[in-house]
TILUMMI-457193 format. One record per atom (N, C-alpha, C): residue number from 0; chain; atom name; x, y, z. Coordinates in steps of 0.2 Angstrom, whole numbers. Example, Ala and Ser with C-alpha at 12.3 -4.5 7.8 and 13.67 -1.06 7.14 Angstrom:
TILUMMI-457193
node rokol 0	marti A	zanu N	px 66	py -28	pz 39
node rokol 0	marti A	zanu CA	px 62	py -22	pz 39
node rokol 0	marti A	zanu C	px 66	py -16	pz 39
node rokol 1	marti A	zanu N	px 64	py -11	pz 35
node rokol 1	marti A	zanu CA	px 68	py -5	pz 36
node rokol 1	marti A	zanu C	px 64	py 0	pz 39
***
This chain:
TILUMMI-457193
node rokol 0	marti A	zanu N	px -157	py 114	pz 187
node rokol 0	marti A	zanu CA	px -157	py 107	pz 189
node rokol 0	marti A	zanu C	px -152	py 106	pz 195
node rokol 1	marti A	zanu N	px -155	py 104	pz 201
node rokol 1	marti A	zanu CA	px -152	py 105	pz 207
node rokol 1	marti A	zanu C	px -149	py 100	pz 207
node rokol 2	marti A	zanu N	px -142	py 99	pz 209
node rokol 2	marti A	zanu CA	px -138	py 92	pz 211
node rokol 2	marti A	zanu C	px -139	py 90	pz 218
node rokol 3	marti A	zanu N	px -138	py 84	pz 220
node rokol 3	marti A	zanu CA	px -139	py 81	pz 229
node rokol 3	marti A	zanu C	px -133	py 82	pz 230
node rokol 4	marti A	zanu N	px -132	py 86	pz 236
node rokol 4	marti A	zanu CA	px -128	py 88	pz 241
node rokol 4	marti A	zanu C	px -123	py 92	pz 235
node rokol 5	marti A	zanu N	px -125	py 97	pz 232
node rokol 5	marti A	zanu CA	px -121	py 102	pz 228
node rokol 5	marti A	zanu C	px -116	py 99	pz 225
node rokol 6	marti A	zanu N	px -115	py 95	pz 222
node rokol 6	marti A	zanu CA	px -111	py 90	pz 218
node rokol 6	marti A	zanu C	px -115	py 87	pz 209
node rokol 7	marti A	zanu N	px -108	py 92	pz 207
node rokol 7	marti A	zanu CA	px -112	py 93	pz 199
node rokol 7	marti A	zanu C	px -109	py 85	pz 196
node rokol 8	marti A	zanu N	px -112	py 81	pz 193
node rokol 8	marti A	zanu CA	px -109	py 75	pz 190
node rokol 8	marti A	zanu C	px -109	py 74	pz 183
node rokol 9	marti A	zanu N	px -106	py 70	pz 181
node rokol 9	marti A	zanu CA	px -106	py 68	pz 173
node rokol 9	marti A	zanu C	px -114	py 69	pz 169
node rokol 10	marti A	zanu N	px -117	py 67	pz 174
node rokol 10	marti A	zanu CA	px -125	py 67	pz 171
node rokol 10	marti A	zanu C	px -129	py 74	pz 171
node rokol 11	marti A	zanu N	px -125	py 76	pz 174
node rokol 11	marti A	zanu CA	px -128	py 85	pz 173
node rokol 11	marti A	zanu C	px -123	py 88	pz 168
node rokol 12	marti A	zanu N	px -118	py 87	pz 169
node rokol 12	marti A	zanu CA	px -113	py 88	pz 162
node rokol 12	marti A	zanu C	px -115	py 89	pz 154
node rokol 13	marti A	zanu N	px -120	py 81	pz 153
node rokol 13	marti A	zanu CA	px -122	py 77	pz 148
node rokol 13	marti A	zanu C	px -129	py 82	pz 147
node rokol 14	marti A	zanu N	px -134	py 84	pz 152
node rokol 14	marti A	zanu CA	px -140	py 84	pz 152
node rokol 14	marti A	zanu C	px -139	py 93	pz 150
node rokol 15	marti A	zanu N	px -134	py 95	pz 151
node rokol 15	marti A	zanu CA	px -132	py 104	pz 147
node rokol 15	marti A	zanu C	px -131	py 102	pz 142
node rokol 16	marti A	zanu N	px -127	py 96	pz 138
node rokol 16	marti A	zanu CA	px -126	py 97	pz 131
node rokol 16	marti A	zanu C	px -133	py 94	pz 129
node rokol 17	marti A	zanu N	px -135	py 92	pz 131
node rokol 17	marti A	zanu CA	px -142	py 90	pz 130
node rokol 17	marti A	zanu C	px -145	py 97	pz 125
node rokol 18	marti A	zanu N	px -146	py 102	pz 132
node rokol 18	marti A	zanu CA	px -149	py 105	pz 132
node rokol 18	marti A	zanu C	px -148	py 110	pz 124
node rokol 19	marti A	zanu N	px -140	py 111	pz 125
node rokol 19	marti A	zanu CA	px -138	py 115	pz 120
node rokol 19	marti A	zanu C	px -142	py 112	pz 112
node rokol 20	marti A	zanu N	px -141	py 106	pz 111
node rokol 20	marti A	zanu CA	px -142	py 101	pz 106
node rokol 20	marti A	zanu C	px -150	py 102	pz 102
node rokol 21	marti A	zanu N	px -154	py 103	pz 110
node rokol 21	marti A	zanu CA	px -162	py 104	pz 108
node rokol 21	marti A	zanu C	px -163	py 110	pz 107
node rokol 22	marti A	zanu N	px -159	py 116	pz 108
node rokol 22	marti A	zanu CA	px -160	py 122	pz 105
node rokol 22	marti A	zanu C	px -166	py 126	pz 113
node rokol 23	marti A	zanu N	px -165	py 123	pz 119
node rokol 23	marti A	zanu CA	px -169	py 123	pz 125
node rokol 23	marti A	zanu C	px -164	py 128	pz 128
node rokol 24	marti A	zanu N	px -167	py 135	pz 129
node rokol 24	marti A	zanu CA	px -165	py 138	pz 132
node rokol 24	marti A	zanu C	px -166	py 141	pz 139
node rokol 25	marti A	zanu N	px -171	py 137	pz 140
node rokol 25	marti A	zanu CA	px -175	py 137	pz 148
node rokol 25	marti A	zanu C	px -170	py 131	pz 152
node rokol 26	marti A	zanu N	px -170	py 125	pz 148
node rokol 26	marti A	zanu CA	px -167	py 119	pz 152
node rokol 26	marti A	zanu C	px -158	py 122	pz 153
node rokol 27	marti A	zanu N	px -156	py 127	pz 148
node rokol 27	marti A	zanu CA	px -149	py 129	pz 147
node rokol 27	marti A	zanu C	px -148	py 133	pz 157
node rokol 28	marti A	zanu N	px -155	py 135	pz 155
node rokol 28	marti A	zanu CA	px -153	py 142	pz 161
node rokol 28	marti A	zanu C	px -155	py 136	pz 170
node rokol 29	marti A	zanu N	px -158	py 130	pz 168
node rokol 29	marti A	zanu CA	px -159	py 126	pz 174
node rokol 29	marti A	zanu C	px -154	py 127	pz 176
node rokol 30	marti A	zanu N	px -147	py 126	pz 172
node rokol 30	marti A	zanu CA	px -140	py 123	pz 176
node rokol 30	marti A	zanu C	px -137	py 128	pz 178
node rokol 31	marti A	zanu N	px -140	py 134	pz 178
node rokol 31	marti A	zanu CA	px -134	py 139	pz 178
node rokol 31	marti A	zanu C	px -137	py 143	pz 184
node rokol 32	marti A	zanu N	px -129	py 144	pz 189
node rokol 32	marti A	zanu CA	px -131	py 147	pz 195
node rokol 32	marti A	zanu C	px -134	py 154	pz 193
node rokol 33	marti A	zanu N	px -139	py 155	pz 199
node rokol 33	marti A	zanu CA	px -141	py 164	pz 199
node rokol 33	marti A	zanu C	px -135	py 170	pz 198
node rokol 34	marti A	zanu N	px -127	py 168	pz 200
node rokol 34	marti A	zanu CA	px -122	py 173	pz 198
node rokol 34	marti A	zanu C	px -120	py 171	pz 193
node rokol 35	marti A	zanu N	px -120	py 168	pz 188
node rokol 35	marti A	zanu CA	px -119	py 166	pz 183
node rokol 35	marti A	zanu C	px -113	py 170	pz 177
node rokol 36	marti A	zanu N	px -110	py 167	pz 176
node rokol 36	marti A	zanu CA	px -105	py 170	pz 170
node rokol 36	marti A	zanu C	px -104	py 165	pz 165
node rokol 37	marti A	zanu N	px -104	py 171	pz 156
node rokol 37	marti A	zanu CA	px -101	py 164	pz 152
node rokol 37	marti A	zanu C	px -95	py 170	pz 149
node rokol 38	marti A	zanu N	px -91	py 167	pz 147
node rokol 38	marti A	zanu CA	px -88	py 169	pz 141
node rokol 38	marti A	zanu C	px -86	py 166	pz 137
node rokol 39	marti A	zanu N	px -90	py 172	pz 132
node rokol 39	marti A	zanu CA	px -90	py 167	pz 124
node rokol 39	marti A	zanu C	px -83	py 165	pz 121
node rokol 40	marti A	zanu N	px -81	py 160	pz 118
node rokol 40	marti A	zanu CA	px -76	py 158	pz 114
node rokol 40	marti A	zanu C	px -74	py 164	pz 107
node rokol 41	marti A	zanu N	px -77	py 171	pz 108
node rokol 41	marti A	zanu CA	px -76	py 175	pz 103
node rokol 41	marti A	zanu C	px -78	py 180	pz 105
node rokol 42	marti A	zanu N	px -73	py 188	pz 104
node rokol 42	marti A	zanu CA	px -75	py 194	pz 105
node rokol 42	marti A	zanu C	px -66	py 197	pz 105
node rokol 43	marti A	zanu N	px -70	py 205	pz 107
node rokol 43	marti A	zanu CA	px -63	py 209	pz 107
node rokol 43	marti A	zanu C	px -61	py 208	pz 113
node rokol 44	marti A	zanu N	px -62	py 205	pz 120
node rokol 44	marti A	zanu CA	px -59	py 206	pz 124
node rokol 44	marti A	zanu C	px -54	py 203	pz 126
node rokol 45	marti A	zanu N	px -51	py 198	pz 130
node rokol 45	marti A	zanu CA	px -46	py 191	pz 133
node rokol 45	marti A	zanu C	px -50	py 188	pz 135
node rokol 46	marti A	zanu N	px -55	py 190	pz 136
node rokol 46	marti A	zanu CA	px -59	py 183	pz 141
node rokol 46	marti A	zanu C	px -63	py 182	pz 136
node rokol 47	marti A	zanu N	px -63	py 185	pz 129
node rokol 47	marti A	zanu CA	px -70	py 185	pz 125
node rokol 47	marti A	zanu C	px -76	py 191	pz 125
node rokol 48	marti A	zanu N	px -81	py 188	pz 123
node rokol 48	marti A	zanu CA	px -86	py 194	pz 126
node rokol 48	marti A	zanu C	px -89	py 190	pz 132
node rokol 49	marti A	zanu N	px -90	py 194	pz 138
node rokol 49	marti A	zanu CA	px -94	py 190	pz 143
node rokol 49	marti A	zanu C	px -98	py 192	pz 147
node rokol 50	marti A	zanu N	px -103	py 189	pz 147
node rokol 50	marti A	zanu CA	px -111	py 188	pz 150
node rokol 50	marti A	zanu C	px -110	py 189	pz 156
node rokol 51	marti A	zanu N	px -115	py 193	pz 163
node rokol 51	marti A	zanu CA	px -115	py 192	pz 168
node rokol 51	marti A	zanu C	px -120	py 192	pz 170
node rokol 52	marti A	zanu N	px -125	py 187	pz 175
node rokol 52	marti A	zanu CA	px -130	py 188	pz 177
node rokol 52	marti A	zanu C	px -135	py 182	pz 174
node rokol 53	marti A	zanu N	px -141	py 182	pz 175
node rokol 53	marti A	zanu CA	px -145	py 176	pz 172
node rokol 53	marti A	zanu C	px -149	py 178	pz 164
node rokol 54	marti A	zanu N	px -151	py 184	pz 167
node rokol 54	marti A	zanu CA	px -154	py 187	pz 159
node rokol 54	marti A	zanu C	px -148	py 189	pz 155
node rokol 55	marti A	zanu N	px -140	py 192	pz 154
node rokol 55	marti A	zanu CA	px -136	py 192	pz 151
node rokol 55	marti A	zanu C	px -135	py 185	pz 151
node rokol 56	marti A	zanu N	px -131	py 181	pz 152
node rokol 56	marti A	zanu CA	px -131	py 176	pz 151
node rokol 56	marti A	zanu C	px -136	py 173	pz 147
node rokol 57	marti A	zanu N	px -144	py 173	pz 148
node rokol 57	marti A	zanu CA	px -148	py 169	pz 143
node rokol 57	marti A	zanu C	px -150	py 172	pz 137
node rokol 58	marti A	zanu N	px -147	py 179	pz 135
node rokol 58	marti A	zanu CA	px -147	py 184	pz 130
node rokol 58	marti A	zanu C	px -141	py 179	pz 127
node rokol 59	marti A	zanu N	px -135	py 181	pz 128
node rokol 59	marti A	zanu CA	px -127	py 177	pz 125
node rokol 59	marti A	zanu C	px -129	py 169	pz 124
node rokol 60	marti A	zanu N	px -134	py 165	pz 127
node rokol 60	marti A	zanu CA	px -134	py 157	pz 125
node rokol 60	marti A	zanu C	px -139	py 160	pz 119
node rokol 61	marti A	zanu N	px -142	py 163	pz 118
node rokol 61	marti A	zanu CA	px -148	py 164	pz 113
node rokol 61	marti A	zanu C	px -145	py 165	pz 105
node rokol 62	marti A	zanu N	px -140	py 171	pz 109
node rokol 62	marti A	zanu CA	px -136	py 174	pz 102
node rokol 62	marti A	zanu C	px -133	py 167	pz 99
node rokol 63	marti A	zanu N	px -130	py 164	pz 99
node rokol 63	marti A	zanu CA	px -128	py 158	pz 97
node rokol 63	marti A	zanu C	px -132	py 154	pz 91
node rokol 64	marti A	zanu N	px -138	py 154	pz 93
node rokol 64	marti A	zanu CA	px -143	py 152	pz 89
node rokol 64	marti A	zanu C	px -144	py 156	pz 84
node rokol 65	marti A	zanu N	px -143	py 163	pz 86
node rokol 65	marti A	zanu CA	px -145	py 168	pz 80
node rokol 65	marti A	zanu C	px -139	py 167	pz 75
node rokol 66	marti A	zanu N	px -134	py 164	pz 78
node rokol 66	marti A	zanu CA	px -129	py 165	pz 73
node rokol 66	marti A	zanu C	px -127	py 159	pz 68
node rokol 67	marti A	zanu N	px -129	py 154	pz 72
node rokol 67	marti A	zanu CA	px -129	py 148	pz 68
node rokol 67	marti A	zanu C	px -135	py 144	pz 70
node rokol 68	marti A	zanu N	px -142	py 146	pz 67
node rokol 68	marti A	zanu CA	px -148	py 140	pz 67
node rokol 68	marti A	zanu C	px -148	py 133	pz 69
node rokol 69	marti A	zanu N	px -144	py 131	pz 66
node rokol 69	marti A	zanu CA	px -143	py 124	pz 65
node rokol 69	marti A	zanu C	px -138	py 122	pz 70
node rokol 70	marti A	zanu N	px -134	py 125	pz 76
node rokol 70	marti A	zanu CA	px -130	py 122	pz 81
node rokol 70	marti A	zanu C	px -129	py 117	pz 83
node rokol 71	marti A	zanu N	px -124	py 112	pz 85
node rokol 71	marti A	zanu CA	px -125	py 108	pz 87
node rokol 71	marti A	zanu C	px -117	py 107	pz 91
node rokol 72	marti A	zanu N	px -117	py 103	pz 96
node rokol 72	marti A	zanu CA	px -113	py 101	pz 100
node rokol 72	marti A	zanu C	px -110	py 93	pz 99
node rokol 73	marti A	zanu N	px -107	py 91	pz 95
node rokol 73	marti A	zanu CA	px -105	py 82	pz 98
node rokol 73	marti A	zanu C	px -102	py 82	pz 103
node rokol 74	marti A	zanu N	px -102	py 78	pz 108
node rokol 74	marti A	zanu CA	px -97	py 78	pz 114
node rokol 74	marti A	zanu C	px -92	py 73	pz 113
node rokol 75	marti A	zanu N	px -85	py 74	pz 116
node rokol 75	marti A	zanu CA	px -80	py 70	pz 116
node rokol 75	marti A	zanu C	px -78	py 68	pz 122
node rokol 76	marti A	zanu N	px -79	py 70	pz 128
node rokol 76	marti A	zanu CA	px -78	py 68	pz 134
node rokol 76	marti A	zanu C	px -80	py 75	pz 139
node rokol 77	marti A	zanu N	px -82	py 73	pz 143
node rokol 77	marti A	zanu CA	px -81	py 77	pz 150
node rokol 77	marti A	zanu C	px -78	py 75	pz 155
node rokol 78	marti A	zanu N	px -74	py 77	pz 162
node rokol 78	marti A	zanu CA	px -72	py 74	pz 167
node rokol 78	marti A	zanu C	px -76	py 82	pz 175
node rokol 79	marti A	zanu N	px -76	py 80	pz 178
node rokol 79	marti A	zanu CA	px -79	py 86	pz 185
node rokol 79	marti A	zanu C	px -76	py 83	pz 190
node rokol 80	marti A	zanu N	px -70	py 88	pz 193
node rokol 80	marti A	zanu CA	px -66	py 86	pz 198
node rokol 80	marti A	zanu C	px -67	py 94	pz 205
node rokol 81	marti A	zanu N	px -71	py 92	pz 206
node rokol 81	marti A	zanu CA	px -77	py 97	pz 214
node rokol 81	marti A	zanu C	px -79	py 102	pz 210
node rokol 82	marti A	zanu N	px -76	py 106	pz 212
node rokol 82	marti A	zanu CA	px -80	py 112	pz 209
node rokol 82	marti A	zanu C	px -78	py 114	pz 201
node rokol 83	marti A	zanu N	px -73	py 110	pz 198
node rokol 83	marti A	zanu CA	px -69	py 112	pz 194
node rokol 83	marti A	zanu C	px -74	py 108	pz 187
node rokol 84	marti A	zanu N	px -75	py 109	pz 181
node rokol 84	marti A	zanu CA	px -75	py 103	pz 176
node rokol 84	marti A	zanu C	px -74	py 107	pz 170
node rokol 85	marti A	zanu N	px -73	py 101	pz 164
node rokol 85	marti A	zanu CA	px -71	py 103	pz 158
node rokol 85	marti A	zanu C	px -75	py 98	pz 152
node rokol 86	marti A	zanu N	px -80	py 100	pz 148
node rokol 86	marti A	zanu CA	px -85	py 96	pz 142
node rokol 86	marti A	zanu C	px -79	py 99	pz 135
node rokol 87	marti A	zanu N	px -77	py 93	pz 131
node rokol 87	marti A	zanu CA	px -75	py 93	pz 126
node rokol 87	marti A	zanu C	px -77	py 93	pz 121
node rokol 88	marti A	zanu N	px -80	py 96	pz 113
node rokol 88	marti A	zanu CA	px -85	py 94	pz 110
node rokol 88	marti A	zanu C	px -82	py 96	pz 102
node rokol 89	marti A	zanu N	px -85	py 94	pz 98
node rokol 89	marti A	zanu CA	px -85	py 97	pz 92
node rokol 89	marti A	zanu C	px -92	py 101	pz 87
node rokol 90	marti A	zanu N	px -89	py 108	pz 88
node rokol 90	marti A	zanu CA	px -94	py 110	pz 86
node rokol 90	marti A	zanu C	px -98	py 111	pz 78
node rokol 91	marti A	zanu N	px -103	py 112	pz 76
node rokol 91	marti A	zanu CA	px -104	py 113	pz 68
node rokol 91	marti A	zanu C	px -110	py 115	pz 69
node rokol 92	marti A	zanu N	px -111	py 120	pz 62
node rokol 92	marti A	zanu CA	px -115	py 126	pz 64
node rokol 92	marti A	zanu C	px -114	py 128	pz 55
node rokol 93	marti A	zanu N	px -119	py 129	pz 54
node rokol 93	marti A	zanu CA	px -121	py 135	pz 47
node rokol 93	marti A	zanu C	px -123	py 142	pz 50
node rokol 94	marti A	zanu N	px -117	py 146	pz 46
node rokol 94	marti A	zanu CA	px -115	py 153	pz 49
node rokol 94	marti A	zanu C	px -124	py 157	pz 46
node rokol 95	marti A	zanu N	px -127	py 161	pz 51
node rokol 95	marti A	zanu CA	px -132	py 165	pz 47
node rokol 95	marti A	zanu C	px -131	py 170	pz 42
node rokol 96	marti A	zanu N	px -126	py 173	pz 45
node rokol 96	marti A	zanu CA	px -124	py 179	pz 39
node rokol 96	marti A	zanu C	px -123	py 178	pz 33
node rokol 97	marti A	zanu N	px -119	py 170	pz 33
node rokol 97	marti A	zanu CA	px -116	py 169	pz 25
node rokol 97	marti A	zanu C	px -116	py 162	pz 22
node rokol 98	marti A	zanu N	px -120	py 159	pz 27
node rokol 98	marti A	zanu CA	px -121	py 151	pz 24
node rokol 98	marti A	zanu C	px -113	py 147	pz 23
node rokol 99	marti A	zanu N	px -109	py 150	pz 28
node rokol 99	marti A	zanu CA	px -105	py 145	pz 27
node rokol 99	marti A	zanu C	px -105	py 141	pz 32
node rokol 100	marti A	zanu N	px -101	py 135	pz 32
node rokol 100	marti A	zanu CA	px -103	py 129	pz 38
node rokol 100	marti A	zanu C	px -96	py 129	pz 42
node rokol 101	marti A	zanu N	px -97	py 129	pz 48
node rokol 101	marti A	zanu CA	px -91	py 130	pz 54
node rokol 101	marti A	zanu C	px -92	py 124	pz 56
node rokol 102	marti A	zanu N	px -85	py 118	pz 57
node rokol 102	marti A	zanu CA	px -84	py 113	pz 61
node rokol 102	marti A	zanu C	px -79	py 116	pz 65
node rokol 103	marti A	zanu N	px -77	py 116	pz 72
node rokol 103	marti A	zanu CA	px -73	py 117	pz 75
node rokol 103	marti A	zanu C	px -73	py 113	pz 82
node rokol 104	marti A	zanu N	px -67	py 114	pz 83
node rokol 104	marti A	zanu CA	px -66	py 108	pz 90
node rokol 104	marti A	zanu C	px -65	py 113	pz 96
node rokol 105	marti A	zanu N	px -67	py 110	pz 103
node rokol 105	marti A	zanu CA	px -68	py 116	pz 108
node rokol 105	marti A	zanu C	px -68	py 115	pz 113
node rokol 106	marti A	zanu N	px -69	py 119	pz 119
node rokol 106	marti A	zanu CA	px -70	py 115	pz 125
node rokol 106	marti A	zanu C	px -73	py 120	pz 131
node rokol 107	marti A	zanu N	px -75	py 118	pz 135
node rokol 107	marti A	zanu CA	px -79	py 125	pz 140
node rokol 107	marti A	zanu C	px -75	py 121	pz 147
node rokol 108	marti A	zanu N	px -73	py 125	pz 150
node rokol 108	marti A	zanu CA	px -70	py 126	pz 157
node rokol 108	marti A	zanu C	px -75	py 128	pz 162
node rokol 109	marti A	zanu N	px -79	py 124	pz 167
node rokol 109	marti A	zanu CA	px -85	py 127	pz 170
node rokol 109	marti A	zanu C	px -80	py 127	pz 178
node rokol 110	marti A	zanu N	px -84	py 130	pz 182
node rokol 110	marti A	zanu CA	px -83	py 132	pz 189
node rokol 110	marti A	zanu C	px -89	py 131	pz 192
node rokol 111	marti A	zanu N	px -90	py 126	pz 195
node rokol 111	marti A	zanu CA	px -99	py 125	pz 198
node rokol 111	marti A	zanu C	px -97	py 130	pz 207
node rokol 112	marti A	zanu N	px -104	py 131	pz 208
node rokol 112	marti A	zanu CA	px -107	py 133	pz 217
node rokol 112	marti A	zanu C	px -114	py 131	pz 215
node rokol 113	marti A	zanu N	px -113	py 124	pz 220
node rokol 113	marti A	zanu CA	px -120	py 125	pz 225
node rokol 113	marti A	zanu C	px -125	py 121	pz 218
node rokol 114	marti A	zanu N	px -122	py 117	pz 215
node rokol 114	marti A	zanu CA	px -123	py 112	pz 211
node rokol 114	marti A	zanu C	px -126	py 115	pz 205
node rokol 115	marti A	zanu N	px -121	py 121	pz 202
node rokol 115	marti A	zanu CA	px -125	py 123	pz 198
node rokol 115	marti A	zanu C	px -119	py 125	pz 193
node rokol 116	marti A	zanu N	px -117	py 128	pz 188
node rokol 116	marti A	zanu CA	px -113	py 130	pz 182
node rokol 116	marti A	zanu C	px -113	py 137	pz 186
node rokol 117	marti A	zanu N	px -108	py 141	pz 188
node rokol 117	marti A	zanu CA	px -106	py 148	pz 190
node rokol 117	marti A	zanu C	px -102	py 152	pz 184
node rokol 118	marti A	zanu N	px -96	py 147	pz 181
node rokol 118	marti A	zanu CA	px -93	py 150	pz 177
node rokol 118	marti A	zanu C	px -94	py 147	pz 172
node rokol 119	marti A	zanu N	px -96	py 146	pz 164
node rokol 119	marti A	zanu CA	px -94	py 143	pz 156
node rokol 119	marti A	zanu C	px -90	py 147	pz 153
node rokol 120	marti A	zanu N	px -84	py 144	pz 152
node rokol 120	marti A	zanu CA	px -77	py 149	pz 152
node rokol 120	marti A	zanu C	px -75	py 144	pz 143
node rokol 121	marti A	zanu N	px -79	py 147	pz 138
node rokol 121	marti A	zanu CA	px -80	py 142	pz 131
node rokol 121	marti A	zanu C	px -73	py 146	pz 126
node rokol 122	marti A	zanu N	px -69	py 139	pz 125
node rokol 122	marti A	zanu CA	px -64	py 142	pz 120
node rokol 122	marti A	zanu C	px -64	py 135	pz 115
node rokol 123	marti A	zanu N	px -63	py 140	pz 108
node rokol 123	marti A	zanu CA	px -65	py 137	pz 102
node rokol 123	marti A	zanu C	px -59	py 137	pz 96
node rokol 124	marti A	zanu N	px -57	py 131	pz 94
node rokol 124	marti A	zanu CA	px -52	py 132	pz 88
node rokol 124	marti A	zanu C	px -54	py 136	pz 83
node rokol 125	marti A	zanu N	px -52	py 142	pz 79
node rokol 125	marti A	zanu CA	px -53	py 144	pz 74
node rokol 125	marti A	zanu C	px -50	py 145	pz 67
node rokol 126	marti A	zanu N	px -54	py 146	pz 65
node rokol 126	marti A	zanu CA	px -50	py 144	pz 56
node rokol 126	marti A	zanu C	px -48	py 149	pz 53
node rokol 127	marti A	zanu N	px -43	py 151	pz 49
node rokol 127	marti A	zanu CA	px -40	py 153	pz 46
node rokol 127	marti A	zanu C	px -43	py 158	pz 40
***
């Protein structure tokens, strides 16, 4: 989804979590620049585990779903200040492995180029 004059807005924002919500992994990958990076909110690294590329990437947005079928995102606010933005959201999801249900609060850190999402940099409150 290409922005006018490489300017990513609230409604492009909106139309990712959109995405996320409808379980559309095609419309996920519209947003995302061709150098694309995510880092998941979970892994052994510091940054997470993280995706590079568009096929990595849309492997890592897919696992998601493998983990919790039921995904979903509410949003609590976004704000996009130039290249910068940040979506707020609370997440909730029934885990596959073991049926238990995860609410969690979270937020993704993006870095747009050239009107598209470069970086999703996803951190997640976790429980106990």
């Amino acid at each position: 989804m290409q922005q006018a004059e490489n300017e990513v807005t609230l409604a492009f924002i909106a139309s990712f979590a959109d995405a996320w919500n409808r379980h559309d992994l095609d419309a996920l990958m519209a947003h995302m620049h061709q150098d694309c990076v995510f880092m998941a909110s979970v892994g052994t690294a510091v940054e997470g585990t993280e995706w590079r590329g568009m096929a990595s990437v849309r492997t890592g947005y897919a696992a998601l779903w493998s983990s919790f079928p039921d995904a979903h995102f509410e949003c609590l606010g976004d704000f996009v200040c130039g290249d910068r933005g940040v979506s707020e959201w609370i997440f909730t999801g029934t885990r596959n492995s073991d049926g238990k249900k995860v609410r969690a609060r979270g937020c993704d850190v993006f870095t747009f180029r050239e009107g598209k999402i470069l970086v999703k940099n996803s951190f997640r409150k976790q429980l106990p």
